[in-house]
GUTI-206597 format. One record per residue (C-alpha): residue in three letters; x, y, z. Coordinates in Angstrom, 1 decimal, m for minus. Example, Ala and Ser with C-alpha at 12.3 -4.5 7.8 and 13.67 -1.06 7.14 Angstrom:
pt r: ala, px: 12.3, py: m4.5, pz: 7.8
pt r: ser, px: 13.7, py: m1.1, pz: 7.1
This chain:
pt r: unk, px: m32.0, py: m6.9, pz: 1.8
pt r: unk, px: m33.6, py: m3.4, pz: 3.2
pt r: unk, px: m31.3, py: m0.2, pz: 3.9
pt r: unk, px: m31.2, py: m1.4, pz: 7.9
pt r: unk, px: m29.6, py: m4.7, pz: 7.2
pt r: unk, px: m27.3, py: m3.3, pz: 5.0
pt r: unk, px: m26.1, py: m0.4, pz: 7.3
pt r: unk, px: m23.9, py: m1.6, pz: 9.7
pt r: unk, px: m22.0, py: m4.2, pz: 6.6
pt r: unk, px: m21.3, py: m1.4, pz: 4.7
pt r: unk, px: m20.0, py: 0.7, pz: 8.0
pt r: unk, px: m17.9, py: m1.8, pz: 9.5
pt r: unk, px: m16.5, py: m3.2, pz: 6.6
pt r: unk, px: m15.6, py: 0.2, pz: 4.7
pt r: unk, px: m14.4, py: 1.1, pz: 8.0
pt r: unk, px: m12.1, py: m2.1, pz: 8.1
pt r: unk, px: m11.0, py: m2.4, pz: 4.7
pt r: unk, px: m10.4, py: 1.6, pz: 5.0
pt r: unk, px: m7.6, py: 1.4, pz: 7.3
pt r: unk, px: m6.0, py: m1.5, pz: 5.0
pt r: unk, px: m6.3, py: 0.5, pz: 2.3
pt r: unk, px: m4.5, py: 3.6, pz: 3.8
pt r: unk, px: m1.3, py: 1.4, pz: 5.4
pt r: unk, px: m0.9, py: m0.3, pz: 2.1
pt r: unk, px: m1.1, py: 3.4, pz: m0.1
pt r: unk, px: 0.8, py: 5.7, pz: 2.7
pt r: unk, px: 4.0, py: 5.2, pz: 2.0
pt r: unk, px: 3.5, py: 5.0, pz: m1.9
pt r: unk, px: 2.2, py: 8.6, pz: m1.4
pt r: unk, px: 5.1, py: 9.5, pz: 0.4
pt r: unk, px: 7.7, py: 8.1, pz: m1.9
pt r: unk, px: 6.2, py: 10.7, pz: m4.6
pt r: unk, px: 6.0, py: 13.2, pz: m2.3
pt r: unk, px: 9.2, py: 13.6, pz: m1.8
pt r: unk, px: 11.2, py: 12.2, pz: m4.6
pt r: unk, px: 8.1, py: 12.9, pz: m7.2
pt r: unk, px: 8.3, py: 9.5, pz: m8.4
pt r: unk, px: 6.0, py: 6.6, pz: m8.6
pt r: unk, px: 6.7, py: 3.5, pz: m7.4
pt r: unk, px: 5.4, py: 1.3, pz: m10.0
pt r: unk, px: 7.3, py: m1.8, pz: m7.8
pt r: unk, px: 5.2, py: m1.2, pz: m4.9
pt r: unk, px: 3.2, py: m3.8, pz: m5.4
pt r: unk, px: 6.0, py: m6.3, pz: m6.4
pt r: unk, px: 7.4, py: m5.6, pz: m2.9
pt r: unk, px: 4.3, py: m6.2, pz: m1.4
pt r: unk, px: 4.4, py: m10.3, pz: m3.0
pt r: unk, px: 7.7, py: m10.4, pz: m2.1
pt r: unk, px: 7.0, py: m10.2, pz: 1.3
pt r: unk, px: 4.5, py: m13.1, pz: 1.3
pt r: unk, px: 6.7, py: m15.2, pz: m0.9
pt r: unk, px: 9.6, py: m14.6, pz: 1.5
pt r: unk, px: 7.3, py: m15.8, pz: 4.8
pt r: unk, px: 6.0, py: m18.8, pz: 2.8
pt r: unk, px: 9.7, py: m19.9, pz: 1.8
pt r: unk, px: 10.9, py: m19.4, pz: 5.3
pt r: unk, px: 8.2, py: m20.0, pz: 8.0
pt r: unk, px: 6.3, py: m22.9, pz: 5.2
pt r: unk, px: 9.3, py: m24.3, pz: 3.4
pt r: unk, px: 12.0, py: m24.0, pz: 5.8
pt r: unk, px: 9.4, py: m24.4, pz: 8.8
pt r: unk, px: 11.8, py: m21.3, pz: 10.8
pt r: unk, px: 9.4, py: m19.8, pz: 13.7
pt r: unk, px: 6.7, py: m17.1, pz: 11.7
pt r: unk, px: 8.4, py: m14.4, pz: 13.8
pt r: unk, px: 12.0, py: m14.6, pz: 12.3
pt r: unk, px: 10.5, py: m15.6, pz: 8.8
pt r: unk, px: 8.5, py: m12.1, pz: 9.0
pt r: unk, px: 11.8, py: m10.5, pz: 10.1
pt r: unk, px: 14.0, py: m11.7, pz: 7.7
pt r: unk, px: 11.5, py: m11.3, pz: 5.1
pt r: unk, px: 10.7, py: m7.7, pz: 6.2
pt r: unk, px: 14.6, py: m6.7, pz: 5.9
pt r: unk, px: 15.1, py: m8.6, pz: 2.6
pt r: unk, px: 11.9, py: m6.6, pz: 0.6
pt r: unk, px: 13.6, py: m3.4, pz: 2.0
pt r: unk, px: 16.9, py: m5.3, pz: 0.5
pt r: unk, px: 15.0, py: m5.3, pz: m2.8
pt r: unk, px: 12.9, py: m2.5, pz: m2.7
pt r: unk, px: 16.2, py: m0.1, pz: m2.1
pt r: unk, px: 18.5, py: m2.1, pz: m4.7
pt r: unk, px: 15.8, py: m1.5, pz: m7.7
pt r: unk, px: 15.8, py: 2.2, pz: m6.9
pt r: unk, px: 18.6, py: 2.7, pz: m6.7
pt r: unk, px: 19.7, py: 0.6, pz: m9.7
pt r: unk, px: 17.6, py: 2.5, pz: m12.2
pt r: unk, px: 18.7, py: 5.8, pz: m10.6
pt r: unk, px: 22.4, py: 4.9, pz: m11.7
pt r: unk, px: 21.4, py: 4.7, pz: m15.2
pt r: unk, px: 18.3, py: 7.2, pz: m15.8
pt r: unk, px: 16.7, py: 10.6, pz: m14.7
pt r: unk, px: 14.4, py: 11.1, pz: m16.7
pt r: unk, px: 11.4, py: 10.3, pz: m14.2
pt r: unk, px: 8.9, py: 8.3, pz: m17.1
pt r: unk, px: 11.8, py: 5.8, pz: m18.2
pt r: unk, px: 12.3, py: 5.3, pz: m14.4
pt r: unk, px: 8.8, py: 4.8, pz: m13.4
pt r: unk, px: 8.3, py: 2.5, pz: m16.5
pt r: unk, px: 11.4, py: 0.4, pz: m15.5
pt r: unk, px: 10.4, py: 0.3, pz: m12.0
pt r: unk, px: 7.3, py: m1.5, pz: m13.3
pt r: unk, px: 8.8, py: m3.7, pz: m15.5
pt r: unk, px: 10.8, py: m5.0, pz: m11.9
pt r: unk, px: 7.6, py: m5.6, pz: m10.8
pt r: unk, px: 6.9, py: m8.0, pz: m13.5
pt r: unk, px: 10.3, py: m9.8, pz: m13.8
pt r: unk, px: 9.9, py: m9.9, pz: m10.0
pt r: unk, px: 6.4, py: m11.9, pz: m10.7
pt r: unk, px: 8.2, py: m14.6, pz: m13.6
pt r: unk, px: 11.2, py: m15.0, pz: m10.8
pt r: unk, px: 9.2, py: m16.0, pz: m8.5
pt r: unk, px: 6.4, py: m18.1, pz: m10.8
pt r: unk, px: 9.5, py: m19.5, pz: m11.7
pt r: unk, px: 11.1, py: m20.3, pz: m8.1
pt r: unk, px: 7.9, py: m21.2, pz: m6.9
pt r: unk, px: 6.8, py: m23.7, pz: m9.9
pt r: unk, px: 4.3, py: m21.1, pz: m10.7
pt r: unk, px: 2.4, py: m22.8, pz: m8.1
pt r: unk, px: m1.3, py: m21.0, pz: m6.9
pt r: unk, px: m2.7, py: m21.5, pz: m3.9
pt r: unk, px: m0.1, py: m21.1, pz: m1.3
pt r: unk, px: m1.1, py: m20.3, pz: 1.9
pt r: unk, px: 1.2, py: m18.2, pz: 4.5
pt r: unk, px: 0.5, py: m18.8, pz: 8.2
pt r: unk, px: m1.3, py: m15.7, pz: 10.0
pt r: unk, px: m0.5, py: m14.1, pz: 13.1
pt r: unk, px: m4.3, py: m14.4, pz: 14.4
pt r: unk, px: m6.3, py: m17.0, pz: 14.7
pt r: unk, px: m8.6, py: m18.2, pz: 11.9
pt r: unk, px: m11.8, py: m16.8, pz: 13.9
pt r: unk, px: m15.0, py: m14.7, pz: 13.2
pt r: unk, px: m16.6, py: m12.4, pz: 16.1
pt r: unk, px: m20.0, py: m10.6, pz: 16.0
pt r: unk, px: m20.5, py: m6.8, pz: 16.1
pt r: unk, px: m23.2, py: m5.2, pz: 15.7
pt r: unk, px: m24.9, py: m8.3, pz: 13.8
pt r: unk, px: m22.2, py: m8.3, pz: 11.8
pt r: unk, px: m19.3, py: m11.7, pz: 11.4
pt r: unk, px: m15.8, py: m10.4, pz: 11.6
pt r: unk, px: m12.8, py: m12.2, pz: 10.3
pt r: unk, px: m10.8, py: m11.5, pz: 13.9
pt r: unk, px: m7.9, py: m11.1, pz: 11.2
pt r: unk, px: m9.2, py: m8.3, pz: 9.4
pt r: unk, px: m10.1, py: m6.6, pz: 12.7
pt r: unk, px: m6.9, py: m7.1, pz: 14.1
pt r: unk, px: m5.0, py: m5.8, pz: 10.7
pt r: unk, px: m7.5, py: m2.7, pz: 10.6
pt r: unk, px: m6.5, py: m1.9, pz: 15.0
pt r: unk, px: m2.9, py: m2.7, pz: 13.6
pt r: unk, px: m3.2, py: m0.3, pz: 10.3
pt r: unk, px: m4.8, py: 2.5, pz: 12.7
pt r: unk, px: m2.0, py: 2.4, pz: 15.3
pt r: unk, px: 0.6, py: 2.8, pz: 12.0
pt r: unk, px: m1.5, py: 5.9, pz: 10.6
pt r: unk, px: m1.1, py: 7.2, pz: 13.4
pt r: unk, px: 2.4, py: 6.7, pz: 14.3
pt r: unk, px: 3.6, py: 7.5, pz: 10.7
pt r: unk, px: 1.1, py: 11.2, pz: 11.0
pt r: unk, px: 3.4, py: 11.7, pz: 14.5
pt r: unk, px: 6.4, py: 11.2, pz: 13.1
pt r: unk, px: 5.7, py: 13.3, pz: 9.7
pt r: unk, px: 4.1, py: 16.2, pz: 11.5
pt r: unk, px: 5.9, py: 16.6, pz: 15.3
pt r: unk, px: 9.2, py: 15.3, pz: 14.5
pt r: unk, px: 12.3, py: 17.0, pz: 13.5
pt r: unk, px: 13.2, py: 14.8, pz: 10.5
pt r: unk, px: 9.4, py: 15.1, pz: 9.7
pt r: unk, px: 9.9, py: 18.4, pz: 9.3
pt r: unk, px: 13.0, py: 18.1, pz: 7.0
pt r: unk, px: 10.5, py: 15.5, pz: 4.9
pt r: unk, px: 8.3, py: 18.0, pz: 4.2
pt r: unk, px: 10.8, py: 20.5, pz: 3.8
pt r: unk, px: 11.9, py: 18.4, pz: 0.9
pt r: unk, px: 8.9, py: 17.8, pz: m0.7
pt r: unk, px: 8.2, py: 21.0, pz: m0.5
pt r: unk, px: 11.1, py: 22.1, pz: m2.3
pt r: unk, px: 14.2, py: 19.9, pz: m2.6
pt r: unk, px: 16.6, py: 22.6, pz: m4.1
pt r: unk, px: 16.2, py: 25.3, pz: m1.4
pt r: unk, px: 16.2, py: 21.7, pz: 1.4
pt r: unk, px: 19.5, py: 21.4, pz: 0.2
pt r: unk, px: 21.0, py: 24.8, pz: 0.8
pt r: unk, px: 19.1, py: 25.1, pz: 4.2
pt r: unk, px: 22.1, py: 21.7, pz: 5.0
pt r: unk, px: 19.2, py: 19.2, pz: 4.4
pt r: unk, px: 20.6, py: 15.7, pz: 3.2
pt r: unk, px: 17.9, py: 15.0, pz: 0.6
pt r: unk, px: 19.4, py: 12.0, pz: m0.6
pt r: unk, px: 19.0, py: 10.5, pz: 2.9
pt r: unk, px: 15.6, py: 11.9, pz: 3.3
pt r: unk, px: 14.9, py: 9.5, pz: 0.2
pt r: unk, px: 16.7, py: 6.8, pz: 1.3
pt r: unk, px: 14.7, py: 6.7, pz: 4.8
pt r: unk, px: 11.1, py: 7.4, pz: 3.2
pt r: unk, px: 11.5, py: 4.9, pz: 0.4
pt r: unk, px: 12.9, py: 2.4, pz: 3.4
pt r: unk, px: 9.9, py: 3.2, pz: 5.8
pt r: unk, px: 7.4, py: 2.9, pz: 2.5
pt r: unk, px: 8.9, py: m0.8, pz: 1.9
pt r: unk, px: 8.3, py: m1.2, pz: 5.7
pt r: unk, px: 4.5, py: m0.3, pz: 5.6
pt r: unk, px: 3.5, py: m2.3, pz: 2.3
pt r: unk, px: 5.4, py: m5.1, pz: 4.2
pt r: unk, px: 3.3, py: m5.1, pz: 7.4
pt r: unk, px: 0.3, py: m4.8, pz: 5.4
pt r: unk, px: 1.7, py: m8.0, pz: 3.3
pt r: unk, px: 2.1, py: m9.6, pz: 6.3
pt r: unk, px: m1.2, py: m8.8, pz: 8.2
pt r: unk, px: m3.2, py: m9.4, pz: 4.6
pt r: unk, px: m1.9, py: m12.2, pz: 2.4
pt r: unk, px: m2.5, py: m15.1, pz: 5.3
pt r: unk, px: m6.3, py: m14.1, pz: 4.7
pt r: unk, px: m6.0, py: m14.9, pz: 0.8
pt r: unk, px: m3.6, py: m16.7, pz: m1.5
pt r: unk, px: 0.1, py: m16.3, pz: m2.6
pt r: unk, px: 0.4, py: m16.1, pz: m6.3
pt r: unk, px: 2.9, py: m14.5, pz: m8.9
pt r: unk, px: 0.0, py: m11.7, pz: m10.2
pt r: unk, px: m1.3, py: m10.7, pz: m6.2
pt r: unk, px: 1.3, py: m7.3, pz: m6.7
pt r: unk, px: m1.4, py: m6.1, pz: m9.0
pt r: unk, px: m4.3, py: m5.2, pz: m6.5
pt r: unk, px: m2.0, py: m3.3, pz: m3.7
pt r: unk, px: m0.8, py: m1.2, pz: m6.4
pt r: unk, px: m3.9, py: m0.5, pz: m7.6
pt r: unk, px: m5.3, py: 0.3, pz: m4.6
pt r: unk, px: m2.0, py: 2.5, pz: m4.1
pt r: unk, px: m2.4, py: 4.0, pz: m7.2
pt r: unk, px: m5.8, py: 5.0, pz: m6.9
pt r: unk, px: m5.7, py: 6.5, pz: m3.4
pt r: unk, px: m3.0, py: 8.5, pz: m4.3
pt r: unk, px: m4.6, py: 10.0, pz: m7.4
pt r: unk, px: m7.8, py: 10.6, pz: m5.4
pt r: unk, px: m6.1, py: 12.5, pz: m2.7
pt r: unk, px: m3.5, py: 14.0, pz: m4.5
pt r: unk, px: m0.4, py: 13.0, pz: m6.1
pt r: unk, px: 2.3, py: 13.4, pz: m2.4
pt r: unk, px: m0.6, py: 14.5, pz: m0.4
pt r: unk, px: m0.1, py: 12.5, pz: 2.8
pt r: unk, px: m2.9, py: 13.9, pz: 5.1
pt r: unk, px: m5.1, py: 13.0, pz: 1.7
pt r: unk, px: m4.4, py: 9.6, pz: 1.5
pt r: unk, px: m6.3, py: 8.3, pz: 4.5
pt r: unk, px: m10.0, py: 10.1, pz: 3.3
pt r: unk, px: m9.5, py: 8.8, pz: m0.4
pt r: unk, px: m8.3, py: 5.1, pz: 1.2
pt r: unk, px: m11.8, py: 5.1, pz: 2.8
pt r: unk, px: m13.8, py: 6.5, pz: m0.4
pt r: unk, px: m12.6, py: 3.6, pz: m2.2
pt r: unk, px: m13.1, py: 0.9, pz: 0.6
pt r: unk, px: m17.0, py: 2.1, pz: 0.7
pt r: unk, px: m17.3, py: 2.7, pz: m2.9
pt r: unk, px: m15.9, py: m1.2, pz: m3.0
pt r: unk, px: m18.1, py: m2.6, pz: m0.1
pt r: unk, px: m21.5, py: m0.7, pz: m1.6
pt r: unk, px: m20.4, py: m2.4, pz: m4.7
pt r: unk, px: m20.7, py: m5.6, pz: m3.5
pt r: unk, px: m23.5, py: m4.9, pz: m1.7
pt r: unk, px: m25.9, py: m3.3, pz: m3.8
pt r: unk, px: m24.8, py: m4.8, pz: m7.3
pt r: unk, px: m25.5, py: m8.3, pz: m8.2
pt r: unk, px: m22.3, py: m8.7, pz: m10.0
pt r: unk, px: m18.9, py: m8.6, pz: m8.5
pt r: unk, px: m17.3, py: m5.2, pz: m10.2
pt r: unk, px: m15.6, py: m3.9, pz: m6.9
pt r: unk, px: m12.3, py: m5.0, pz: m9.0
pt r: unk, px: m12.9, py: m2.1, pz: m11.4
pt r: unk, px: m14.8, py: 0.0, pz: m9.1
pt r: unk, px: m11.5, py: 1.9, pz: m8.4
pt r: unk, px: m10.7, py: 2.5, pz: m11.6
pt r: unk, px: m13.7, py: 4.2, pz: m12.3
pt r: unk, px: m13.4, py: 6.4, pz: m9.4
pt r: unk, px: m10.4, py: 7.3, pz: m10.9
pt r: unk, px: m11.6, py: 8.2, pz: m13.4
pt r: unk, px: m14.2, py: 10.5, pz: m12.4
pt r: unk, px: m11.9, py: 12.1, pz: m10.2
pt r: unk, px: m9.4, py: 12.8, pz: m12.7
pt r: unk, px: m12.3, py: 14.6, pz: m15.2
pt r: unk, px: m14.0, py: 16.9, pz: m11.8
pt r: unk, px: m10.8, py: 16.7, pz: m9.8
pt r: unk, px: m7.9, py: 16.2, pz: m11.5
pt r: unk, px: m5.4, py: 17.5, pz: m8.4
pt r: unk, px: m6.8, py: 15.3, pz: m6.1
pt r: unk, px: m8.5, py: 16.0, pz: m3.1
pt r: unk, px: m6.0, py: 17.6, pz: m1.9
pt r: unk, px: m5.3, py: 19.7, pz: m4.7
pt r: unk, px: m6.1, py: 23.0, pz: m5.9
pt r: unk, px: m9.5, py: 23.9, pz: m7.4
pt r: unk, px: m11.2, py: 22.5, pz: m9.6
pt r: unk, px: m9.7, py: 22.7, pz: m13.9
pt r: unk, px: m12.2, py: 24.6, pz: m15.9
């Protein structure tokens, strides 16, 4: 394939799987941003989402509407009662980021457990199972309707952080949580909502994502990573950062796939990473460069 043919792939679908990328890695960086913690469940939360729809809308054949509710209020349910948990018993911010992941993988043998560690499962999507041309270009009308979808979310969640009043008491408290708290901010409920709105997005992006692949007990492990990696390439809380480094990795993904006869896009954001780390280590949004 020549450079013209491949153009408009690489544009559309980095676009696309851009916008995915951000909504599932926005509100992991706002978590650290304000409580400087990782979410190492993040992903967990994610699969619980899907294995919530499929037990409702699949098992218990409840209208997809109410299974995505209920499902949506029970991962916030979980997502909450983890934090929460661990914070009644540690501190120390690397025994609670380690705990938090081992949730994530008790959560993934519950659930192989529950589940028969079945493979396969398929939840029901809210879009048709339908392809449309742009540009030359087929179009999973799923994945264009999650990207529109992931867009309208960005935006709404950039509103409310920078023109809002409790945006400005978020930031406040990233900023500095010590000096929030004697200007009367409540930083333990500006936690409480971010974590609960960062459980919100990863479920919507659950919902709008998993009906185009499979349920399994291991699919937490590529949100997270995705997560993870955005929010090292644009900077460890940096919220404006997020959305620029969620499309460096979807291009850096789709160019892989493109251009190398083997499929490495599953590694190709660990080597960005990587690289980033060693010539940026703070991120994009950090301050210069380390000598």
């Amino acid at each position: 394939m020549n450079f013209f043919s491949l153009f408009f792939p690489i544009i559309i679908y980095g676009l696309l799987f851009g916008l995915n990328y951000a909504l599932i890695s926005i509100g992991f960086t706002l978590v650290f941003g304000v409580s400087k913690i990782l979410n190492l469940s993040y992903g967990a939360l994610y699969m619980t989402t899907a294995y919530m729809i499929y037990f409702f809308a699949v098992m218990n054949n409840l209208p997809l509407i109410i299974s995505i509710l209920i499902s949506i209020v029970i991962t916030i349910l979980i997502g909450l009662a983890i934090f929460y948990t661990i914070l009644k018993f540690t501190v120390n911010p690397m025994i609670f980021m380690v705990t938090m992941l081992l949730f994530a993988l008790l959560l993934q043998y519950i659930y192989s457990y529950l589940f028969g560690g079945q493979v396969g499962l398929i939840i029901p999507s809210l879009f048709p199972n339908v392809s449309i041309g742009l540009f030359g270009v087929s179009i999973n009308l799923s994945l264009l309707a999650s990207s529109l979808i992931s867009l309208l979310l960005i935006f709404l969640v950039s509103f409310w952080i920078y023109k809002t009043s409790i945006g400005r008491r978020i930031r406040a408290t990233a900023e500095d949580p010590e000096v929030s708290e004697l200007l009367g901010i409540n930083t333990k409920q500006i936690i409480i909502i971010v974590l609960s709105i960062s459980i919100l997005l990863v479920s919507i992006a659950s919902i709008l994502l998993v009906p185009t692949q499979e349920v399994t007990p291991t699919m937490w492990v590529d949100p997270f990573v995705i997560a993870f990696a955005v929010s090292i390439i644009g900077g460890l809380g940096k919220f404006e950062w997020a959305i620029p480094a969620a499309f460096i990795v979807s291009f850096a993904e789709v160019i892989s796939q493109y251009l190398i006869p083997y499929n490495v896009s599953d590694i190709v954001a660990f080597i960005i990473v990587i690289l980033f780390i060693v010539v940026f280590p703070n991120g994009l949004g950090g301050a210069r460069i380390e000598s």
